[in-house]
mmJSON file of the N, C-alpha and C atoms, coordinates in Angstrom:
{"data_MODEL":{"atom_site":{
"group_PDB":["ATOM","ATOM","ATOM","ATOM","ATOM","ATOM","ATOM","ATOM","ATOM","ATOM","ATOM","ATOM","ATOM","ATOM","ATOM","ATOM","ATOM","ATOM","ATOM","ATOM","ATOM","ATOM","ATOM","ATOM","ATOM","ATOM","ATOM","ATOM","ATOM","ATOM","ATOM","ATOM","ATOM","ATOM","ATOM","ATOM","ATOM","ATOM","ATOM","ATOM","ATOM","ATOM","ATOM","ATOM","ATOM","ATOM","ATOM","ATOM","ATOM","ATOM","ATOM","ATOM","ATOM","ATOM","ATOM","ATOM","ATOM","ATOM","ATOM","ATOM","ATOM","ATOM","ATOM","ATOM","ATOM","ATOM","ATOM","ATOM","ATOM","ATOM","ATOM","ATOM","ATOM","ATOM","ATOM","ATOM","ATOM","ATOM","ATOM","ATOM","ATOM","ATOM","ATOM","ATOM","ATOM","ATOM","ATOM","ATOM","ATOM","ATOM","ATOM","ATOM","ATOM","ATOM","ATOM","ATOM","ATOM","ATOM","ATOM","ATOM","ATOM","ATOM","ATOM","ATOM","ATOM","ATOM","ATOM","ATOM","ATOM","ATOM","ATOM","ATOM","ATOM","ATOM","ATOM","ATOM","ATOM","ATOM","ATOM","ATOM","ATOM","ATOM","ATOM","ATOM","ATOM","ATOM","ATOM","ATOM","ATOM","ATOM","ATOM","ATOM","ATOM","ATOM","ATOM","ATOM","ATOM","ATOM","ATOM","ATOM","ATOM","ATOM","ATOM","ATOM","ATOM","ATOM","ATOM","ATOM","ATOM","ATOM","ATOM","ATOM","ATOM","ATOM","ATOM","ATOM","ATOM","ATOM","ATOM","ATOM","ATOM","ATOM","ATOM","ATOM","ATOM","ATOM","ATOM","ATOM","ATOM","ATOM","ATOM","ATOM","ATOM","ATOM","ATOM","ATOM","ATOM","ATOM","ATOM","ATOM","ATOM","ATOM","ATOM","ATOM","ATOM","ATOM","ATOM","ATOM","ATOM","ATOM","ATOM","ATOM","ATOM","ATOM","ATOM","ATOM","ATOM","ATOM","ATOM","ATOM","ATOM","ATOM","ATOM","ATOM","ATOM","ATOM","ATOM","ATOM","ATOM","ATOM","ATOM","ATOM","ATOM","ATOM","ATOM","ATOM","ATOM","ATOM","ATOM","ATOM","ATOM","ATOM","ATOM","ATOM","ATOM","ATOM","ATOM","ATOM","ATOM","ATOM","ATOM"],
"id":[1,2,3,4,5,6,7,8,9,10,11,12,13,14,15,16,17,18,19,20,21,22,23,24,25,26,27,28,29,30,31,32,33,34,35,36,37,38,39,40,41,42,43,44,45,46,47,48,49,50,51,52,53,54,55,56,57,58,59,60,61,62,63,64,65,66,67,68,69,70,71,72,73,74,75,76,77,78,79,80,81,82,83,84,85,86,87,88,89,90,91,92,93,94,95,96,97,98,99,100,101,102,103,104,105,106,107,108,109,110,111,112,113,114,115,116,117,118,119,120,121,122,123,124,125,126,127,128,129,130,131,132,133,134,135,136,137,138,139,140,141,142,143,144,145,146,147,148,149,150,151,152,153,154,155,156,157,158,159,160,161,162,163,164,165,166,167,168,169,170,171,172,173,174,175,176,177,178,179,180,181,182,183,184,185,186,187,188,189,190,191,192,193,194,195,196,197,198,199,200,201,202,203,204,205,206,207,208,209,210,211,212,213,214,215,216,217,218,219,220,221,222,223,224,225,226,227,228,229,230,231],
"type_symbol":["N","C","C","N","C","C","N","C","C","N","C","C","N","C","C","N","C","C","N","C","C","N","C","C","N","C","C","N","C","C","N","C","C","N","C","C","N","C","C","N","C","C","N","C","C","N","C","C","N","C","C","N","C","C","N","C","C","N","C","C","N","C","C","N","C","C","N","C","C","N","C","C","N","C","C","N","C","C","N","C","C","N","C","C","N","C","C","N","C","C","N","C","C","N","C","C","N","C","C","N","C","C","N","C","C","N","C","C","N","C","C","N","C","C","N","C","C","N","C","C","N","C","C","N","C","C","N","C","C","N","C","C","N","C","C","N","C","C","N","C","C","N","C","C","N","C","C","N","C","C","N","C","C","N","C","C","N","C","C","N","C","C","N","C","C","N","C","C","N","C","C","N","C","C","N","C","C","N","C","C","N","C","C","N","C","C","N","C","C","N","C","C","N","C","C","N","C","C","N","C","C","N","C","C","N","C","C","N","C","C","N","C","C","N","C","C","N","C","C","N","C","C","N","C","C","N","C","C","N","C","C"],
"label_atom_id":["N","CA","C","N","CA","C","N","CA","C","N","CA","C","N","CA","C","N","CA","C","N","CA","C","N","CA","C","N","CA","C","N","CA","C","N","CA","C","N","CA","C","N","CA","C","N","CA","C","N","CA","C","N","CA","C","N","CA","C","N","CA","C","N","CA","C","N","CA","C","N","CA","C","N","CA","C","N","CA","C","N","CA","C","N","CA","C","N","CA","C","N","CA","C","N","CA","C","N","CA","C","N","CA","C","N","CA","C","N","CA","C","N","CA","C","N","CA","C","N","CA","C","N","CA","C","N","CA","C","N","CA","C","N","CA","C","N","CA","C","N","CA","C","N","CA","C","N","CA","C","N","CA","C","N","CA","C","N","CA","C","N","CA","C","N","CA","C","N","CA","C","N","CA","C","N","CA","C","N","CA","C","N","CA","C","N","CA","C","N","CA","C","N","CA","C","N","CA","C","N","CA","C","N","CA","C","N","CA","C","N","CA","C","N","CA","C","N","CA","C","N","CA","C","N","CA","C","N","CA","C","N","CA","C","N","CA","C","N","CA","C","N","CA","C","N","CA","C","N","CA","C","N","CA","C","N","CA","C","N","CA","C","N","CA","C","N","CA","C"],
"label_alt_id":[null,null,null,null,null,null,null,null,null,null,null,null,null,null,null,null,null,null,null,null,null,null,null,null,null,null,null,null,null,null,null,null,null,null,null,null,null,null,null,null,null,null,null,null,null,null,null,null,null,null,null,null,null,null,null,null,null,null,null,null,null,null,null,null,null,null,null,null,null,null,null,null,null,null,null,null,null,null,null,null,null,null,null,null,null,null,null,null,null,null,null,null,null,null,null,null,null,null,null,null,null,null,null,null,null,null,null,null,null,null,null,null,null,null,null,null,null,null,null,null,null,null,null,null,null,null,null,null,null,null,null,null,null,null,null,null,null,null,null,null,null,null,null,null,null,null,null,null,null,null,null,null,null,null,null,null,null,null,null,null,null,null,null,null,null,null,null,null,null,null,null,null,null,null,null,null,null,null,null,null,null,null,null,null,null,null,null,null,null,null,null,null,null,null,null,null,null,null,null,null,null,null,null,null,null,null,null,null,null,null,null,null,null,null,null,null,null,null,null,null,null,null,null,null,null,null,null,null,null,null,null],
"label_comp_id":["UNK","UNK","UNK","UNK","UNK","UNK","UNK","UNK","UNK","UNK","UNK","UNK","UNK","UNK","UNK","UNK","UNK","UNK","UNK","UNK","UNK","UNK","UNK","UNK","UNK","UNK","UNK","UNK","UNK","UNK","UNK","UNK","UNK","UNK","UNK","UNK","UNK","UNK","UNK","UNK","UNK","UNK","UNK","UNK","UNK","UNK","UNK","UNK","UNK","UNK","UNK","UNK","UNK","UNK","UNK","UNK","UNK","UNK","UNK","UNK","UNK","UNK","UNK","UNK","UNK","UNK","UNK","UNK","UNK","UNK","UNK","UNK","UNK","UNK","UNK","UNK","UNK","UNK","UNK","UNK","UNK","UNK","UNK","UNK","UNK","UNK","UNK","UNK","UNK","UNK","UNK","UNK","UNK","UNK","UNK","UNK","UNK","UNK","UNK","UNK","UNK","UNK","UNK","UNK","UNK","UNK","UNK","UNK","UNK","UNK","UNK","UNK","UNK","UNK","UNK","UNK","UNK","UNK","UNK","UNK","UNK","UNK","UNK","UNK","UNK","UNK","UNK","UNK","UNK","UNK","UNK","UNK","UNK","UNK","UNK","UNK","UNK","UNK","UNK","UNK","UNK","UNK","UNK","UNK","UNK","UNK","UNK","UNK","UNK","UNK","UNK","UNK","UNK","UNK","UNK","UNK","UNK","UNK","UNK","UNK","UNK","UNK","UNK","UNK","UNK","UNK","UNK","UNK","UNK","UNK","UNK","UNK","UNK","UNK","UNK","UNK","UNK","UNK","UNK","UNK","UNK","UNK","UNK","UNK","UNK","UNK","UNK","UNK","UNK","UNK","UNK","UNK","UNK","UNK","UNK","UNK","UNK","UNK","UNK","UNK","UNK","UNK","UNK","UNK","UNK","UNK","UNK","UNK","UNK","UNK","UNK","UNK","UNK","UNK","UNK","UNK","UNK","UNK","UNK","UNK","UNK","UNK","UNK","UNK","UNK","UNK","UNK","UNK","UNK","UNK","UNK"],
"label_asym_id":["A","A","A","A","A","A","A","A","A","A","A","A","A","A","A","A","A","A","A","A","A","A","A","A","A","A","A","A","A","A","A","A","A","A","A","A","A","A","A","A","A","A","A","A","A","A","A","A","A","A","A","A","A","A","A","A","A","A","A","A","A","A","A","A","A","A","A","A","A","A","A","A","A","A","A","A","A","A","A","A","A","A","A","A","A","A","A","A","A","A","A","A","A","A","A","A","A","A","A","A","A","A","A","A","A","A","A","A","A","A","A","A","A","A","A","A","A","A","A","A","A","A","A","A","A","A","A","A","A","A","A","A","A","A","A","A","A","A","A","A","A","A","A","A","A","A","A","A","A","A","A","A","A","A","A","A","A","A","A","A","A","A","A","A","A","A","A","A","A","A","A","A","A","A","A","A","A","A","A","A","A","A","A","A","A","A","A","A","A","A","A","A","A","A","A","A","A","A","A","A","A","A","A","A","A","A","A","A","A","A","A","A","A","A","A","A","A","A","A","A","A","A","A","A","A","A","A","A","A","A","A"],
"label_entity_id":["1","1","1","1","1","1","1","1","1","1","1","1","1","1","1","1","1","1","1","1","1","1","1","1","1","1","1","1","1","1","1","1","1","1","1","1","1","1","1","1","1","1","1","1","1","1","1","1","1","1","1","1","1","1","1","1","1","1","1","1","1","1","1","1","1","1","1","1","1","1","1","1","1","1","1","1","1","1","1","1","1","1","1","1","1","1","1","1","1","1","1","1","1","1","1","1","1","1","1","1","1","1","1","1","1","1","1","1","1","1","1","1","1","1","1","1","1","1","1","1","1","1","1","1","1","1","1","1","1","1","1","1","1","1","1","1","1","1","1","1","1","1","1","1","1","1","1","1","1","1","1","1","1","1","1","1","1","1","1","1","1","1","1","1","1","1","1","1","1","1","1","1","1","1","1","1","1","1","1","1","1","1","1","1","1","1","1","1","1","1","1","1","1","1","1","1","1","1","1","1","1","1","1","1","1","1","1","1","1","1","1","1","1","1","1","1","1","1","1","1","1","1","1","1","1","1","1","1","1","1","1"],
"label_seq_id":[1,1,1,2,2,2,3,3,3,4,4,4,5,5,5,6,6,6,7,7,7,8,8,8,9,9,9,10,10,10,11,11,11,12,12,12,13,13,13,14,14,14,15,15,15,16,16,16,17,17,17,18,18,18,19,19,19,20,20,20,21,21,21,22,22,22,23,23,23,24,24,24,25,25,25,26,26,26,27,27,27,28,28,28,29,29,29,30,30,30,31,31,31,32,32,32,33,33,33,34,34,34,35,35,35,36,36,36,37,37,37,38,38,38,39,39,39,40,40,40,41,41,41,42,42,42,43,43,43,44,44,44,45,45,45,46,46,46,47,47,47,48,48,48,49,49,49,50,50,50,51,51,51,52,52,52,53,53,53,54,54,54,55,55,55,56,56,56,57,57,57,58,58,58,59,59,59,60,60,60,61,61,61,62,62,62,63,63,63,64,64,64,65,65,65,66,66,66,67,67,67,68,68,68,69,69,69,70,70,70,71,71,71,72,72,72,73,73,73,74,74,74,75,75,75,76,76,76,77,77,77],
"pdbx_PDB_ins_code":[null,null,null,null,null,null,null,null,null,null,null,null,null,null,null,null,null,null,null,null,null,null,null,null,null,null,null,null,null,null,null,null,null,null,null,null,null,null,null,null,null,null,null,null,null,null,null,null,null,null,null,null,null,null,null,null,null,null,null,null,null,null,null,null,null,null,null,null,null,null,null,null,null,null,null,null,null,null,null,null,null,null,null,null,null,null,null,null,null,null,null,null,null,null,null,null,null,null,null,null,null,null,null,null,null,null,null,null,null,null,null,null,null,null,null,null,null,null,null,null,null,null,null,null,null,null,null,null,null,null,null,null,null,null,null,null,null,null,null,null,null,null,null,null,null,null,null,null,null,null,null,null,null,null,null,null,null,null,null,null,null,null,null,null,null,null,null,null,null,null,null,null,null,null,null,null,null,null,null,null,null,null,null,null,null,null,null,null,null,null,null,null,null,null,null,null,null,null,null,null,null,null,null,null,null,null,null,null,null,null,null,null,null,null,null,null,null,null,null,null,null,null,null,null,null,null,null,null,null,null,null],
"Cartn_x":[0.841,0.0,0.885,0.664,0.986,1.028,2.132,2.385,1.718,1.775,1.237,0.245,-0.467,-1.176,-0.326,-0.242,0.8,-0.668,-0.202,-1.303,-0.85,-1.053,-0.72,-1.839,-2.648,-4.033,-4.163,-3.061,-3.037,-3.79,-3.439,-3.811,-5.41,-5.8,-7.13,-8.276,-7.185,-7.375,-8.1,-7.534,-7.836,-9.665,-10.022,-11.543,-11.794,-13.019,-13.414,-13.212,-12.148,-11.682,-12.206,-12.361,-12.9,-13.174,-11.545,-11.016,-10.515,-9.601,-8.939,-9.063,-10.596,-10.792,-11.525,-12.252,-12.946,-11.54,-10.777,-9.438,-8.693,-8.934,-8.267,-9.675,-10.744,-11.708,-11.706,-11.498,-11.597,-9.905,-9.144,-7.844,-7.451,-8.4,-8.113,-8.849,-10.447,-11.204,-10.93,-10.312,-9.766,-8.583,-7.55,-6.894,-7.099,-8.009,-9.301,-8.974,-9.758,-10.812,-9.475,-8.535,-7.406,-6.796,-6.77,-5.545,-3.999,-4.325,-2.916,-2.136,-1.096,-0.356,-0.674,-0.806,-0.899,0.246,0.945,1.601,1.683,1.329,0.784,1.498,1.673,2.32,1.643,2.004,1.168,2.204,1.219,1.9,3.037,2.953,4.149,3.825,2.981,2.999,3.809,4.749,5.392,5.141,4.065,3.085,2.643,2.78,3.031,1.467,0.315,-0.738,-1.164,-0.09,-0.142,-0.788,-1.48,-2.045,-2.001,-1.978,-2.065,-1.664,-0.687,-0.131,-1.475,-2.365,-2.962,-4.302,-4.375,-5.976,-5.982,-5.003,-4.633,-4.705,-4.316,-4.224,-6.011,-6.465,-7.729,-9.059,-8.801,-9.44,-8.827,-7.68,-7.532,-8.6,-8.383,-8.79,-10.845,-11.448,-12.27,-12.711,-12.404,-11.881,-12.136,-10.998,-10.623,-10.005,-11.374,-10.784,-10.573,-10.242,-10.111,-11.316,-11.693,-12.181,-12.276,-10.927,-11.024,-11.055,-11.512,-11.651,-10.283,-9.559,-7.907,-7.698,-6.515,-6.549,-5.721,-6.112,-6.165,-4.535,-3.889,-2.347,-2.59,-2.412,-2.371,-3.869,-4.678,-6.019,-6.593,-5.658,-6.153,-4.723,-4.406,-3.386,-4.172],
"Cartn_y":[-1.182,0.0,1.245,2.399,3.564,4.271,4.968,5.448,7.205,7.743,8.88,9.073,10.211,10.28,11.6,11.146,12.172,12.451,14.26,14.406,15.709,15.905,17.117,17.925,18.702,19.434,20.286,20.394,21.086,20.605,19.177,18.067,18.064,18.674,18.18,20.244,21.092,22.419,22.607,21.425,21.993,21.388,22.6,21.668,20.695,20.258,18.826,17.679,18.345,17.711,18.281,17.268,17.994,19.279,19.722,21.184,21.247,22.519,22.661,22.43,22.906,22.744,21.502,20.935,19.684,18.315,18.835,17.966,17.971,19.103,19.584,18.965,18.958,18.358,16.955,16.255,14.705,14.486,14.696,14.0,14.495,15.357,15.808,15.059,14.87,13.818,12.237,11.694,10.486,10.388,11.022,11.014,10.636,11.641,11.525,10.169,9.522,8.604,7.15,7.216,6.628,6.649,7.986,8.455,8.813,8.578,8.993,10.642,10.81,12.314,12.668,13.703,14.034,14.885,14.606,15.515,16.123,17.033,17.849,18.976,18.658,19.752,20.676,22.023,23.119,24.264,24.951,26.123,25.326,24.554,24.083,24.42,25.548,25.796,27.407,27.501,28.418,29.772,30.254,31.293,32.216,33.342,34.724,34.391,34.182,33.504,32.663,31.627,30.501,31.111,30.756,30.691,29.277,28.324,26.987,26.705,27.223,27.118,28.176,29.645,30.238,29.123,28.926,28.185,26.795,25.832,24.829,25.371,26.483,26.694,27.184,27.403,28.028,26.432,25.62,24.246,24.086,23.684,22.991,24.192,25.144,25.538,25.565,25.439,25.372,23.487,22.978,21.302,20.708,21.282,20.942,21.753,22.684,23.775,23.185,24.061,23.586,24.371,24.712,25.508,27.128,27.422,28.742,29.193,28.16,28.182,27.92,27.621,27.779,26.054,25.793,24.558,23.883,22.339,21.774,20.543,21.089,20.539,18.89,18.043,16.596,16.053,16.792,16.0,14.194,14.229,12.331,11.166,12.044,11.451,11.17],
"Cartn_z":[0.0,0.0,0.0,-0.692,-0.918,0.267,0.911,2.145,1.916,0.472,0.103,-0.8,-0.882,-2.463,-3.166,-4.622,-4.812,-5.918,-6.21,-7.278,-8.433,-9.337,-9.874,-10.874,-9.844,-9.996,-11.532,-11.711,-13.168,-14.371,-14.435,-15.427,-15.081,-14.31,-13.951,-14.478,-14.767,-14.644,-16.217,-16.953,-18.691,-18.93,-19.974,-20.407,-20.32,-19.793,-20.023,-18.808,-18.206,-16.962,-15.427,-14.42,-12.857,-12.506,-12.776,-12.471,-11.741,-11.136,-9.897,-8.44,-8.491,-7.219,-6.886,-7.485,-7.236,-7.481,-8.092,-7.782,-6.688,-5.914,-4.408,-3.493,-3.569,-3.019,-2.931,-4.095,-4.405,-3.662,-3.336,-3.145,-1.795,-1.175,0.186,1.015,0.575,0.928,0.939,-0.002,-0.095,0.829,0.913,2.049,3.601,3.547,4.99,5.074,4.485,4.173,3.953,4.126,4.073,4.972,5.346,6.742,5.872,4.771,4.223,4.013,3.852,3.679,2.173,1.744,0.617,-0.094,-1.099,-2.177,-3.336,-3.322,-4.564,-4.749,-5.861,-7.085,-7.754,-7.523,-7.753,-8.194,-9.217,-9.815,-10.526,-11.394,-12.437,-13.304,-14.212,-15.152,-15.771,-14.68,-14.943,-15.226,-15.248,-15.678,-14.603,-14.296,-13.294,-13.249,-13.854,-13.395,-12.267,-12.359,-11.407,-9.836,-9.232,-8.278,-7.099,-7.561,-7.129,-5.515,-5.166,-3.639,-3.05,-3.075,-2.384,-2.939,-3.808,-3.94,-3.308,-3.08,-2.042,-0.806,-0.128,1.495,1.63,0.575,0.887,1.063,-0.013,-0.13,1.336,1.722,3.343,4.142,4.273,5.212,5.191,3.973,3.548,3.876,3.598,3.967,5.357,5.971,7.104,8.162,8.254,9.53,10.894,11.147,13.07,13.603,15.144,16.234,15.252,14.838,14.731,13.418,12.208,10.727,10.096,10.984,10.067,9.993,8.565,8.802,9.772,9.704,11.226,10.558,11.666,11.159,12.223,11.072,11.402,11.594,11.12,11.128,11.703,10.328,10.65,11.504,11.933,13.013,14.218],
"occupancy":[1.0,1.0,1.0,1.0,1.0,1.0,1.0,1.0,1.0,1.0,1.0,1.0,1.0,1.0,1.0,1.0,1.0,1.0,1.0,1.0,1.0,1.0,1.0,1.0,1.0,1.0,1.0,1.0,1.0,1.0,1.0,1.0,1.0,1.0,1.0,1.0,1.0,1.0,1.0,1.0,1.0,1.0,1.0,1.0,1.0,1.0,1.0,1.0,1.0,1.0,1.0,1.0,1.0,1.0,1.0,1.0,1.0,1.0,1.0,1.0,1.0,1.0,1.0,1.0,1.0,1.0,1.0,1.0,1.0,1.0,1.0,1.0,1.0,1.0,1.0,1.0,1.0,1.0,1.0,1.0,1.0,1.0,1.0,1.0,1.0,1.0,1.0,1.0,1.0,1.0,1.0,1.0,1.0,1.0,1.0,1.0,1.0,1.0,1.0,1.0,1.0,1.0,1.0,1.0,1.0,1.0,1.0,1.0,1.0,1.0,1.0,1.0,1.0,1.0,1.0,1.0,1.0,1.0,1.0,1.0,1.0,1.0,1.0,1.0,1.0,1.0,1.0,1.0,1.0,1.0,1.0,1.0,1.0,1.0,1.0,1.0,1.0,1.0,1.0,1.0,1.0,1.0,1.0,1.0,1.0,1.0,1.0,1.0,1.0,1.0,1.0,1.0,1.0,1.0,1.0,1.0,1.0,1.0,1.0,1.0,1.0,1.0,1.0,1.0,1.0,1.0,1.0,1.0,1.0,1.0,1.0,1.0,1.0,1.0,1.0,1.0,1.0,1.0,1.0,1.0,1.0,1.0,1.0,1.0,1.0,1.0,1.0,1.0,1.0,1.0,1.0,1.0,1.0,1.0,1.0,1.0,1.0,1.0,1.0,1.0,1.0,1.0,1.0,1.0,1.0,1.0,1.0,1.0,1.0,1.0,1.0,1.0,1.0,1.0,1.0,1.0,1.0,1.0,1.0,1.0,1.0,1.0,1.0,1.0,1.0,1.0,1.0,1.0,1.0,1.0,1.0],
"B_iso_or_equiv":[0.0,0.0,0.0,0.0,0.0,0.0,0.0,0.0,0.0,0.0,0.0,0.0,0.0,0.0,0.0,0.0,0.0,0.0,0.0,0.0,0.0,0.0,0.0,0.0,0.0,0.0,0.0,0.0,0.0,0.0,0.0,0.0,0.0,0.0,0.0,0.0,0.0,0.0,0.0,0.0,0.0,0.0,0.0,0.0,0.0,0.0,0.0,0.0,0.0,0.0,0.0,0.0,0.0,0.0,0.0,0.0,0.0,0.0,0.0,0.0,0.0,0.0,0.0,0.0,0.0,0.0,0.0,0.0,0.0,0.0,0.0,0.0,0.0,0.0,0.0,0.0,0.0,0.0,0.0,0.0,0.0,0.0,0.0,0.0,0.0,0.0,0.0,0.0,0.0,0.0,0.0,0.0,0.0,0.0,0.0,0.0,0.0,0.0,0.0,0.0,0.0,0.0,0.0,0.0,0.0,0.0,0.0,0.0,0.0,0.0,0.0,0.0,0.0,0.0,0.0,0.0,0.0,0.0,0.0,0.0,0.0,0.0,0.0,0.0,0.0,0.0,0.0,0.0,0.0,0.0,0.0,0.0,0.0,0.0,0.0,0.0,0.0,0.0,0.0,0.0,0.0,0.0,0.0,0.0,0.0,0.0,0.0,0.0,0.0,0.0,0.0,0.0,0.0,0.0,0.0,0.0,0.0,0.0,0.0,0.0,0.0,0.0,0.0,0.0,0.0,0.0,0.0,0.0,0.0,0.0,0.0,0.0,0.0,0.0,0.0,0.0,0.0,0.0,0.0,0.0,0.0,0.0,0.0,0.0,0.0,0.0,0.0,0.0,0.0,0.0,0.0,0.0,0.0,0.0,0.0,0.0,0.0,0.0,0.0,0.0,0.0,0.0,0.0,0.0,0.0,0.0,0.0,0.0,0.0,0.0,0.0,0.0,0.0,0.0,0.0,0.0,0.0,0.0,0.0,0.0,0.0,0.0,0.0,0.0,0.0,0.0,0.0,0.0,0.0,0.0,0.0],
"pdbx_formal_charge":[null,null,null,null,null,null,null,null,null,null,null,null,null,null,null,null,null,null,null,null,null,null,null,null,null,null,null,null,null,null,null,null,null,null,null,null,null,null,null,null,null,null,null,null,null,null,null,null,null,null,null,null,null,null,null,null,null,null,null,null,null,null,null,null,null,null,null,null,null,null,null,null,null,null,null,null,null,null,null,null,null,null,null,null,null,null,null,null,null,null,null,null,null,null,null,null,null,null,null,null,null,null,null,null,null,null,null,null,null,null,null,null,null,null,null,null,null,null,null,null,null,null,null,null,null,null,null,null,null,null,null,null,null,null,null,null,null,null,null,null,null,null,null,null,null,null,null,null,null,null,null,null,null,null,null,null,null,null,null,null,null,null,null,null,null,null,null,null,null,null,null,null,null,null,null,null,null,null,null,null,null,null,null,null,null,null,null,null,null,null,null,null,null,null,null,null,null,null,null,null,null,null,null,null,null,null,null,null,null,null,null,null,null,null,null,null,null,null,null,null,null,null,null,null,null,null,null,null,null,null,null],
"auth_seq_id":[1,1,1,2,2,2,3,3,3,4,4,4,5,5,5,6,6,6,7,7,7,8,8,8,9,9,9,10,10,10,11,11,11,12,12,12,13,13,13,14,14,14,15,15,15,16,16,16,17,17,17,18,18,18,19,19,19,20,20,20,21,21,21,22,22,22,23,23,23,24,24,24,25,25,25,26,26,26,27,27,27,28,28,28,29,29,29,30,30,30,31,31,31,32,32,32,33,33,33,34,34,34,35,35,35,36,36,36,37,37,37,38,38,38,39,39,39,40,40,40,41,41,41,42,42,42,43,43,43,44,44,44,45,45,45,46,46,46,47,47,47,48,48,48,49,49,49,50,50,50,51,51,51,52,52,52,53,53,53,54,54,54,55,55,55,56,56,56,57,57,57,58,58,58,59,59,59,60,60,60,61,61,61,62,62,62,63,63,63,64,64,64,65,65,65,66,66,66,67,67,67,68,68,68,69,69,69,70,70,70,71,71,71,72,72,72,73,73,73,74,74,74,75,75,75,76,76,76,77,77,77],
"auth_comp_id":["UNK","UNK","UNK","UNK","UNK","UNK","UNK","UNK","UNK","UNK","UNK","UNK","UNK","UNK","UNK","UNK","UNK","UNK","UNK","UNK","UNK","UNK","UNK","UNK","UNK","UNK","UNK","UNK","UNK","UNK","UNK","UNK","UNK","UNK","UNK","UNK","UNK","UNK","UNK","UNK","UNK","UNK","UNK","UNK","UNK","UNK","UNK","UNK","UNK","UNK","UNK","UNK","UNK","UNK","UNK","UNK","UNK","UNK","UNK","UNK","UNK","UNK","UNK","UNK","UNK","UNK","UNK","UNK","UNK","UNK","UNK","UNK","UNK","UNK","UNK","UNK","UNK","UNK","UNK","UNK","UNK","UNK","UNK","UNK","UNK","UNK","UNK","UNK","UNK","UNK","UNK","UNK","UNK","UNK","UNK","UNK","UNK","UNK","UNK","UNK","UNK","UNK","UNK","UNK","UNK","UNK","UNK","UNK","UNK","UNK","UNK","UNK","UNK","UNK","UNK","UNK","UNK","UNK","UNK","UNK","UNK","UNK","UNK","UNK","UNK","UNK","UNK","UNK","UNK","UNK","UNK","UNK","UNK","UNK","UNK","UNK","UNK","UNK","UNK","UNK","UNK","UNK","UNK","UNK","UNK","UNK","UNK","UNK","UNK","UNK","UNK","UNK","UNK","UNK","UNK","UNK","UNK","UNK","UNK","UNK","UNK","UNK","UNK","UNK","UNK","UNK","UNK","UNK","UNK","UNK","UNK","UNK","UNK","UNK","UNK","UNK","UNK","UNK","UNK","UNK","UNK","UNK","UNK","UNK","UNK","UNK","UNK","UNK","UNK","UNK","UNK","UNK","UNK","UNK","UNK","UNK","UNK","UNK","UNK","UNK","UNK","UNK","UNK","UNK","UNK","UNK","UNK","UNK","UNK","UNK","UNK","UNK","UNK","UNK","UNK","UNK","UNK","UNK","UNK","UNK","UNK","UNK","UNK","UNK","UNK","UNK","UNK","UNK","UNK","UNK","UNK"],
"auth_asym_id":["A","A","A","A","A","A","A","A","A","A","A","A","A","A","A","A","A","A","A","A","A","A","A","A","A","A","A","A","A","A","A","A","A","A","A","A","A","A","A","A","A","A","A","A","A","A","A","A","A","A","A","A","A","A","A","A","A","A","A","A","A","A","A","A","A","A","A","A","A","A","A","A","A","A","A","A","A","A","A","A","A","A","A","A","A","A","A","A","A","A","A","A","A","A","A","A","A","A","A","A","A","A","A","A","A","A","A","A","A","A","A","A","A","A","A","A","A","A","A","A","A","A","A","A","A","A","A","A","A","A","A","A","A","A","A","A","A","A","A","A","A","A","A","A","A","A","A","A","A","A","A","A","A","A","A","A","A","A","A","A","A","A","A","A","A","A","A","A","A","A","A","A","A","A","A","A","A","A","A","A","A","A","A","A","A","A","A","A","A","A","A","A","A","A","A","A","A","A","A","A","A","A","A","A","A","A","A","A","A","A","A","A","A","A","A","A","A","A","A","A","A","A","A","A","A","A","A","A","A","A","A"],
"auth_atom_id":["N","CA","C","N","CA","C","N","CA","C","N","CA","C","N","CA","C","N","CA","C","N","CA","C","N","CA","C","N","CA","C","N","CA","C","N","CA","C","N","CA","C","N","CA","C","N","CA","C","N","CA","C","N","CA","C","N","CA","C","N","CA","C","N","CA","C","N","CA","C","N","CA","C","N","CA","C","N","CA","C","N","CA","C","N","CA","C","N","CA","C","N","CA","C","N","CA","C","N","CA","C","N","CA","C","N","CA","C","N","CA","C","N","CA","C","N","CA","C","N","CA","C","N","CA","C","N","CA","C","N","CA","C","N","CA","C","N","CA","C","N","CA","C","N","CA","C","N","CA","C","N","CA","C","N","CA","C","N","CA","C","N","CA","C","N","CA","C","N","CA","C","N","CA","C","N","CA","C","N","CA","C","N","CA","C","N","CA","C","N","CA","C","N","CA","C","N","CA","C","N","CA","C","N","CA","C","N","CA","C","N","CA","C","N","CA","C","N","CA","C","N","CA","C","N","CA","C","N","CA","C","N","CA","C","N","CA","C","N","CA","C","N","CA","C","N","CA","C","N","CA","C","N","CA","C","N","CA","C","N","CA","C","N","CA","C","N","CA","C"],
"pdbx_PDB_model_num":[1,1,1,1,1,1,1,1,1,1,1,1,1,1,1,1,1,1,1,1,1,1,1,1,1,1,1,1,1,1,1,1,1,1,1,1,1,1,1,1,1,1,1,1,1,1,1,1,1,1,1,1,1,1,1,1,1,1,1,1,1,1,1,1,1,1,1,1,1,1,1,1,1,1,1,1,1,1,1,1,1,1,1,1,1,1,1,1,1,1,1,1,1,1,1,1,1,1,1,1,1,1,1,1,1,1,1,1,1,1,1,1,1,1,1,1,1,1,1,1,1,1,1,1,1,1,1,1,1,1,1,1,1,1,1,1,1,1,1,1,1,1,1,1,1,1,1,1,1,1,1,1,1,1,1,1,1,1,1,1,1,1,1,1,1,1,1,1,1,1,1,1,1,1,1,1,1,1,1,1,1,1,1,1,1,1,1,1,1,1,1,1,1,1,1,1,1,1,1,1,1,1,1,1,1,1,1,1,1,1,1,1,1,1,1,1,1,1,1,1,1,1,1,1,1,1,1,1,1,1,1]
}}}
């Protein structure tokens, strides 16, 4: 069994596909749901556009807040 989920949200960003955020939804949830760590690759498209690291801290915290809405470090530990 896989000790991580590794993922790269981009591939999931073009037409036709999930999208960004329902790819940060589906692989944060499965984790849960595993207990596993997650690794994801964000903002590789090289482009002063890129956003990917602020739209990930916003899904966790949206996800899996704590008490005070912020996200919750080690959840499924």
């Amino acid at each position: 069994m896989a000790d991580y989920i590794g993922t790269l949200p981009e591939r999931d960003a073009i037409h036709g596909h999930i999208g960004f955020n329902e790819h940060f939804r589906r692989v944060i949830e499965l984790a849960g749901r595993l207990g596993k760590d997650i690794h994801m690759q964000v903002d590789q498209t090289n482009s002063p556009e890129d956003n990917g690291t602020e739209t990930l801290i916003e899904a966790i915290r949206w996800l899996l807040p704590d008490k005070r809405g912020h996200a919750c470090k080690n959840r499924y530990s």
